[in-house]
MINUNU-379768 format. One line per field, with one value per residue: x, y, z of N, C-alpha, C, O, CB in turn; residue number from 0; residue in three letters. Coordinates in nm, 4 decimals, m for minus. Atoms other than C-alpha are relative to their C-alpha. Glycine has a CB too. Example, Ala and Ser with C-alpha at 12.3 -4.5 7.8 and 13.67 -1.06 7.14 Angstrom:
<atoms>
nX 0.0890, m0.0820
nY m0.1190, m0.1190
nZ 0.0000, m0.0060
caX 1.2300, 1.3670
caY m0.4500, m0.1060
caZ 0.7800, 0.7140
cX 0.0900, m0.0770
cY 0.1200, 0.1090
cZ 0.0000, 0.0730
oX 0.1936, m0.0261
oY 0.1181, 0.2198
oZ 0.0665, 0.0899
cbX m0.0992, 0.0414
cbY 0.0027, 0.0462
cbZ 0.1246, m0.1415
resi 0, 1
resn ALA, SER
</atoms>
This chain:
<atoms>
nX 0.0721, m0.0805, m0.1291, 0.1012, 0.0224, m0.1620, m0.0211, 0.0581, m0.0413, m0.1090, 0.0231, 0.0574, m0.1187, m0.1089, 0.0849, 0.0286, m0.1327, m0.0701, 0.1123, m0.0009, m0.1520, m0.0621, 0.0268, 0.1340, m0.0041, m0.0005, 0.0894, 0.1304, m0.0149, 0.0347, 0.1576, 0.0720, 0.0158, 0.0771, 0.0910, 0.0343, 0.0026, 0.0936, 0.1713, m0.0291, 0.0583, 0.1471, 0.1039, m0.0237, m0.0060, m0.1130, m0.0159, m0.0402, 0.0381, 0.0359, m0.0085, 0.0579, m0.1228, 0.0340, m0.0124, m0.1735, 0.0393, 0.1076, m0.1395, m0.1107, 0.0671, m0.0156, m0.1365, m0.1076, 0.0852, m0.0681, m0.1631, 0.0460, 0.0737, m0.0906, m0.0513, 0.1017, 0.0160, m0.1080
nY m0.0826, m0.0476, m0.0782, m0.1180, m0.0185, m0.0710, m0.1432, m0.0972, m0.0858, m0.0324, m0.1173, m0.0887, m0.1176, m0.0819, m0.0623, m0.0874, m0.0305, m0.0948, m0.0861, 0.0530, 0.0750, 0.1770, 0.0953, m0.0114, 0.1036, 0.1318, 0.0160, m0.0010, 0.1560, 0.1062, 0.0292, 0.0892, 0.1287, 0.0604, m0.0376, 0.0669, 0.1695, 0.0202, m0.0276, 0.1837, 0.0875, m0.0369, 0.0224, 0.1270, m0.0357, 0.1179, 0.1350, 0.0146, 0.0440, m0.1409, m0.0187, m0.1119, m0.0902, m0.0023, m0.1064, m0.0361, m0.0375, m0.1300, m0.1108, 0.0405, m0.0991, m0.1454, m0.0874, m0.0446, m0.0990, m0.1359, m0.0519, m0.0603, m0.1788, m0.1104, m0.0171, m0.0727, m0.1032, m0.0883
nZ m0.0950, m0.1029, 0.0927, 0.0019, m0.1091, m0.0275, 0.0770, m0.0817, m0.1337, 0.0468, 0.0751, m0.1210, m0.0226, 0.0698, 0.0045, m0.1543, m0.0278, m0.0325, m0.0637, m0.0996, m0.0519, m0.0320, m0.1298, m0.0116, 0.1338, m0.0441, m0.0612, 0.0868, 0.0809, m0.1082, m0.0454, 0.0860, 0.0092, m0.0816, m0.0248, 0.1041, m0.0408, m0.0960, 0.1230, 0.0844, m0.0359, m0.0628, 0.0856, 0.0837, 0.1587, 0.1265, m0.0704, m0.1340, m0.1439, m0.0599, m0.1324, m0.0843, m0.0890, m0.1617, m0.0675, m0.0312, 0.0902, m0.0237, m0.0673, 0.0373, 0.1198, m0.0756, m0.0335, 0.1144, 0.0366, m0.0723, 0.0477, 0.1678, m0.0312, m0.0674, 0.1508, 0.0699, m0.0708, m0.1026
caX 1.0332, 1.2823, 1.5830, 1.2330, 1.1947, 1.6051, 1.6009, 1.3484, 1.5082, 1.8407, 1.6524, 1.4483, 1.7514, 1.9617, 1.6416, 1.5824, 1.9742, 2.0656, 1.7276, 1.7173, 2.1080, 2.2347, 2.1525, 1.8033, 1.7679, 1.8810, 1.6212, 1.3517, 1.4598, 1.4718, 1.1309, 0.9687, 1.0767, 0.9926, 0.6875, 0.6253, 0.7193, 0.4727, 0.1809, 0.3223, 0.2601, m0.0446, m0.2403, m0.0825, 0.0299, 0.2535, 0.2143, 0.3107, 0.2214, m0.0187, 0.0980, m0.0951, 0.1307, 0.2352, 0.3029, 0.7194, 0.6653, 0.4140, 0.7262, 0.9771, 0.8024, 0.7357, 1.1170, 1.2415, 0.9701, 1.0858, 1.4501, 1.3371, 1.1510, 1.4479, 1.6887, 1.4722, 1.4504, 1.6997
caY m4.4149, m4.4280, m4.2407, m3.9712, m3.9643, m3.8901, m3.6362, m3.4389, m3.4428, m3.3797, m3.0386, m2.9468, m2.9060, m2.7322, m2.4972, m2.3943, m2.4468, m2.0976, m1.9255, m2.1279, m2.2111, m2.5645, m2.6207, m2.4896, m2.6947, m2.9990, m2.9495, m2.9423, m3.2400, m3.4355, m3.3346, m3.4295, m3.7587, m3.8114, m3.6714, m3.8728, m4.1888, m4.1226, m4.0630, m4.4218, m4.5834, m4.4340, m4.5018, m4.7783, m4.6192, m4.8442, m5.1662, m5.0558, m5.2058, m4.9599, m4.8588, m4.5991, m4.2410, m4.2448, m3.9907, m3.9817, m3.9172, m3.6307, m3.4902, m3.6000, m3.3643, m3.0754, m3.0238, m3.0383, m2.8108, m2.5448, m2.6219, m2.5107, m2.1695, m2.0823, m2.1369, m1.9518, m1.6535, m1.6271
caZ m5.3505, m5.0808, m5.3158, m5.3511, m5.0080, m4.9165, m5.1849, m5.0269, m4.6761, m4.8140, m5.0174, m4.7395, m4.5355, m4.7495, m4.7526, m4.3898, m4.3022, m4.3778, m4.2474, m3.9465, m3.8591, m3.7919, m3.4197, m3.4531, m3.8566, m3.6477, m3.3842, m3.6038, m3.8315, m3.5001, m3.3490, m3.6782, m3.6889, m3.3257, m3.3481, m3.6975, m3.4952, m3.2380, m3.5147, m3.6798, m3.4174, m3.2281, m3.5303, m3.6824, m3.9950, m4.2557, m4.0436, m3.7272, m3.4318, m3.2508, m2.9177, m2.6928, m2.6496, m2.3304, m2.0867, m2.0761, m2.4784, m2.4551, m2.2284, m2.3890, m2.7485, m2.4830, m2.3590, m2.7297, m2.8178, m2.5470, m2.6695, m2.9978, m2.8647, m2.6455, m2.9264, m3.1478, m2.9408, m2.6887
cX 0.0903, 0.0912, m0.0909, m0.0031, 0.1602, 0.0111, m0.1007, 0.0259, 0.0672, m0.0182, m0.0457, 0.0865, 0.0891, m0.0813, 0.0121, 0.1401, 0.0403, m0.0938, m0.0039, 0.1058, m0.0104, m0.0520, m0.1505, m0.0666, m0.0407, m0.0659, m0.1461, m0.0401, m0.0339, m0.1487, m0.1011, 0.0137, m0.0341, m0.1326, m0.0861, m0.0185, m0.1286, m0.1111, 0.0039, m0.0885, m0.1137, m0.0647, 0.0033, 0.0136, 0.1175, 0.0387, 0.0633, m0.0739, m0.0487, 0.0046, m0.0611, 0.1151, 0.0200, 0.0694, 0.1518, 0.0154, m0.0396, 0.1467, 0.0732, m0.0430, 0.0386, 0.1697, 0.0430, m0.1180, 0.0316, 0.1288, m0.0303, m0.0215, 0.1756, 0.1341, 0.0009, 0.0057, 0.0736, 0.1786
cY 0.0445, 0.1155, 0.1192, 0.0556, 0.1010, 0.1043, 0.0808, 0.0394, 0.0649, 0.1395, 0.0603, 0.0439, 0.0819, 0.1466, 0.0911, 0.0035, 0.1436, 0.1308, m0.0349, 0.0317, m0.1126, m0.0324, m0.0113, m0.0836, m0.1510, m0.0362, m0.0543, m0.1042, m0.0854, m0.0077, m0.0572, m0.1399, m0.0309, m0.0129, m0.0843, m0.1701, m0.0155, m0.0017, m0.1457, m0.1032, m0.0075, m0.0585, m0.1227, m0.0265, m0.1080, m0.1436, m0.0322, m0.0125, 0.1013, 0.0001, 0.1790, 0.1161, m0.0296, 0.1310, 0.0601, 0.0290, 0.1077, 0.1186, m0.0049, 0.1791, 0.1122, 0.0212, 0.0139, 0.1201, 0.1504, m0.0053, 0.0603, 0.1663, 0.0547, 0.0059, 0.0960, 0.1749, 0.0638, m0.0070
cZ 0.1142, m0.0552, m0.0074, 0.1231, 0.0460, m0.0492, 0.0557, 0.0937, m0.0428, m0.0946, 0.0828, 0.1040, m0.0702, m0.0366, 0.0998, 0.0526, 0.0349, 0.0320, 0.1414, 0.1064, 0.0041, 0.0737, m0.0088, m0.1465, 0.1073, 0.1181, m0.0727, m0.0893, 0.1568, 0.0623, m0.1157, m0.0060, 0.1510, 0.0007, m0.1077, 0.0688, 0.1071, m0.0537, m0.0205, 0.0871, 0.1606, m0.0663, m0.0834, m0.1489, m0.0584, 0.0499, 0.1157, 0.0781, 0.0981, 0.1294, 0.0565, 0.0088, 0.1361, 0.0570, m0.0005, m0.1663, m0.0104, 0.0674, m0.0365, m0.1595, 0.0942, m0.0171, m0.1486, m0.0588, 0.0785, m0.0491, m0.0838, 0.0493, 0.0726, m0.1226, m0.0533, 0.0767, 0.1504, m0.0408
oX 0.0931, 0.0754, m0.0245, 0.0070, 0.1738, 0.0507, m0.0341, 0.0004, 0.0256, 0.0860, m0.0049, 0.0899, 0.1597, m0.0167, 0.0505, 0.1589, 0.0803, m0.0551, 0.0006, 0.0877, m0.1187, m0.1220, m0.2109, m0.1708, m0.1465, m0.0445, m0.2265, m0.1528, m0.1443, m0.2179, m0.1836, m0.0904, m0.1147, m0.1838, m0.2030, m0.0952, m0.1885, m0.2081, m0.0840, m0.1835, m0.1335, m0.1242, m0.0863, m0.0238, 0.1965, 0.1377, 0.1093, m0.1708, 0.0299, m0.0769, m0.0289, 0.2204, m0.0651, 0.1319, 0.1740, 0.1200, 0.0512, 0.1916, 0.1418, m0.0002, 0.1480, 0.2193, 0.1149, m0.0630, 0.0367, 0.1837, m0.0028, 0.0525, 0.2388, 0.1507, 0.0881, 0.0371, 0.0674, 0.2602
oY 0.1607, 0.2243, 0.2209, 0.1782, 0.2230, 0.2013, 0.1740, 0.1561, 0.1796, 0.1834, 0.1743, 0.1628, 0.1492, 0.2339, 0.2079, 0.1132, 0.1772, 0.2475, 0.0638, 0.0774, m0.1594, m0.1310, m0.1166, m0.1402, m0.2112, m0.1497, m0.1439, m0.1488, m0.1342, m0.1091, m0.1439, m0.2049, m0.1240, m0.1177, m0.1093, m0.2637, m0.1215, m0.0425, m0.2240, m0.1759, m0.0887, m0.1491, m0.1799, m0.1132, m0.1732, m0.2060, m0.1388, 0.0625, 0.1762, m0.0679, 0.2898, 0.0819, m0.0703, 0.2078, 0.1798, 0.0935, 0.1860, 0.2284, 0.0846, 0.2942, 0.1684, 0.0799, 0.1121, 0.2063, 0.2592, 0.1026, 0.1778, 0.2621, 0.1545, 0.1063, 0.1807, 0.2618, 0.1658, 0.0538
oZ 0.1547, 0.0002, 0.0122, 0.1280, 0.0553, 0.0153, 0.1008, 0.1236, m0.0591, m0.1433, 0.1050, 0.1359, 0.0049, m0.0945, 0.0935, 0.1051, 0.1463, 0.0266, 0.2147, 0.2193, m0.0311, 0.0503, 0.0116, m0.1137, 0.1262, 0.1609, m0.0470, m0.1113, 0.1806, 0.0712, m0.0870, m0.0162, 0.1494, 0.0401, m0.0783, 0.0461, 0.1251, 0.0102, 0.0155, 0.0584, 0.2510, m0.0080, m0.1454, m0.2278, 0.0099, 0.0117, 0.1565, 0.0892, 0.1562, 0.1917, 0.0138, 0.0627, 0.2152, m0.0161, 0.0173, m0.1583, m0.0384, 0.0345, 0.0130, m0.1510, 0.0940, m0.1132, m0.1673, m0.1274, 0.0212, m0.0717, m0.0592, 0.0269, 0.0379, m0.1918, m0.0339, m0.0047, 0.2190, 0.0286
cbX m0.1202, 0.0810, 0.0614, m0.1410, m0.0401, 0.1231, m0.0162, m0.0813, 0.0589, 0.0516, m0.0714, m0.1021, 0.0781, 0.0638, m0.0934, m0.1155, 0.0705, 0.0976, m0.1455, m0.0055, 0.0597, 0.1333, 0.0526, m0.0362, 0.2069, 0.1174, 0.0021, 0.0008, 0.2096, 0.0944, m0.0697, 0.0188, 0.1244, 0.0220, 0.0062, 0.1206, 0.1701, m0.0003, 0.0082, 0.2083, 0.1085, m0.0556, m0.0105, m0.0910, 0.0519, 0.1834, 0.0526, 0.0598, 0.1149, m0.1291, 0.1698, m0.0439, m0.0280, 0.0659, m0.0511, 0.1304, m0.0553, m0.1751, 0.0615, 0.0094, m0.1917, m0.0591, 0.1328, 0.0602, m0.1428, 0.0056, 0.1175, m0.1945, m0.2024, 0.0601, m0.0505, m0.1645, m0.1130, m0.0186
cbY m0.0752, m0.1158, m0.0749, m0.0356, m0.1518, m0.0643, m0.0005, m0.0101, m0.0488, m0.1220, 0.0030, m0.0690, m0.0376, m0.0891, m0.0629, m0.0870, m0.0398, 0.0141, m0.0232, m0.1080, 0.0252, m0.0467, 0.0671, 0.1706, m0.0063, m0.0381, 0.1101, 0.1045, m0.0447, 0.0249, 0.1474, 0.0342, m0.0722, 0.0354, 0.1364, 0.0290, m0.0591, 0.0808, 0.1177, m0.0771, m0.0763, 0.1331, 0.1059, m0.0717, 0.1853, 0.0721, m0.0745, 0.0745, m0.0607, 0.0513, m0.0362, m0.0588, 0.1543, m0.1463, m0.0317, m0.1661, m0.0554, m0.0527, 0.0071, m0.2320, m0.0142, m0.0051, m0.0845, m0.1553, m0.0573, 0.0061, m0.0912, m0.0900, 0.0089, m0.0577, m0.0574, m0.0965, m0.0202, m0.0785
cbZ 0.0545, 0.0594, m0.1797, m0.0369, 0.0674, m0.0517, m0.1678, 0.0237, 0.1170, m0.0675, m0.1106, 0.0718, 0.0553, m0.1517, m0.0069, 0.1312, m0.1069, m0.1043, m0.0650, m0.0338, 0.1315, 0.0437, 0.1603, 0.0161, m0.1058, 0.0119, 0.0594, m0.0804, m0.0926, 0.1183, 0.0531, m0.1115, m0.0642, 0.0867, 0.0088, m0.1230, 0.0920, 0.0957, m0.2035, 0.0170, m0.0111, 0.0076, m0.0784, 0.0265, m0.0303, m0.0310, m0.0695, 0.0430, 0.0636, m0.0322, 0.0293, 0.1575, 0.0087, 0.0880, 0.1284, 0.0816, m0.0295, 0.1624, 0.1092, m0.0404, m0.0528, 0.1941, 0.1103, m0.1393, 0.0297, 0.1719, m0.0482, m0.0849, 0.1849, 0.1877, m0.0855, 0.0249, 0.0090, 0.1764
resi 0, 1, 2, 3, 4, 5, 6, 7, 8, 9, 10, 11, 12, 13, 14, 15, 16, 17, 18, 19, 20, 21, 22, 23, 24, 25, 26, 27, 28, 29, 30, 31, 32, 33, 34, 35, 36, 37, 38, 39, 40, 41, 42, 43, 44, 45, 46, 47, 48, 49, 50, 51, 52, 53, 54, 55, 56, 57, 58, 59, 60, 61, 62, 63, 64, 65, 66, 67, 68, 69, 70, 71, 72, 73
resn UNK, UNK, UNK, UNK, UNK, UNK, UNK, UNK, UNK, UNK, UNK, UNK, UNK, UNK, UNK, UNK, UNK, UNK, UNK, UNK, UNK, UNK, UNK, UNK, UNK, UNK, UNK, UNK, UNK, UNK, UNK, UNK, UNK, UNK, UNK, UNK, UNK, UNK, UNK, UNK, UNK, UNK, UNK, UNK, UNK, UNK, UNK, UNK, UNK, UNK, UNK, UNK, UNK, UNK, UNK, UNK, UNK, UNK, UNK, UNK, UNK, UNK, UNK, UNK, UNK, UNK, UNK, UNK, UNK, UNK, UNK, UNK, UNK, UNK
</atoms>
């Protein structure tokens, strides 16, 4: 499952890479997994320990979320 898992990142970038670019690719890989970690363990998915979002989180998403747009468009 894991070796399933790798092969999917490892296709999915090689996907958006040359639609995207690199810097803006490697934005996007990164906010997903933050944003995945903060789901994990809000909810207490796969035996994680459920901790409340908290507020420096929430901001932390935002600014990479504006990096992304300005990126993206400027």
């Amino acid at each position: 499952m894991d070796r399933l898992i790798g092969a999917g990142f490892v296709f999915g970038n090689i996907i958006i890479m040359p639609q995207l670019g690199i810097e803006l690719a490697i934005m996007v890989v990164l906010t997903g997994q933050l944003a995945g970690s903060l789901l994990l363990e809000q909810f207490g998915w796969l035996n994680f320990p459920r901790r409340p979002l908290q507020r420096n989180s929430i901001i932390g998403l935002s600014v990479i979320g504006i990096g992304i747009y300005l990126i993206k468009f400027f």
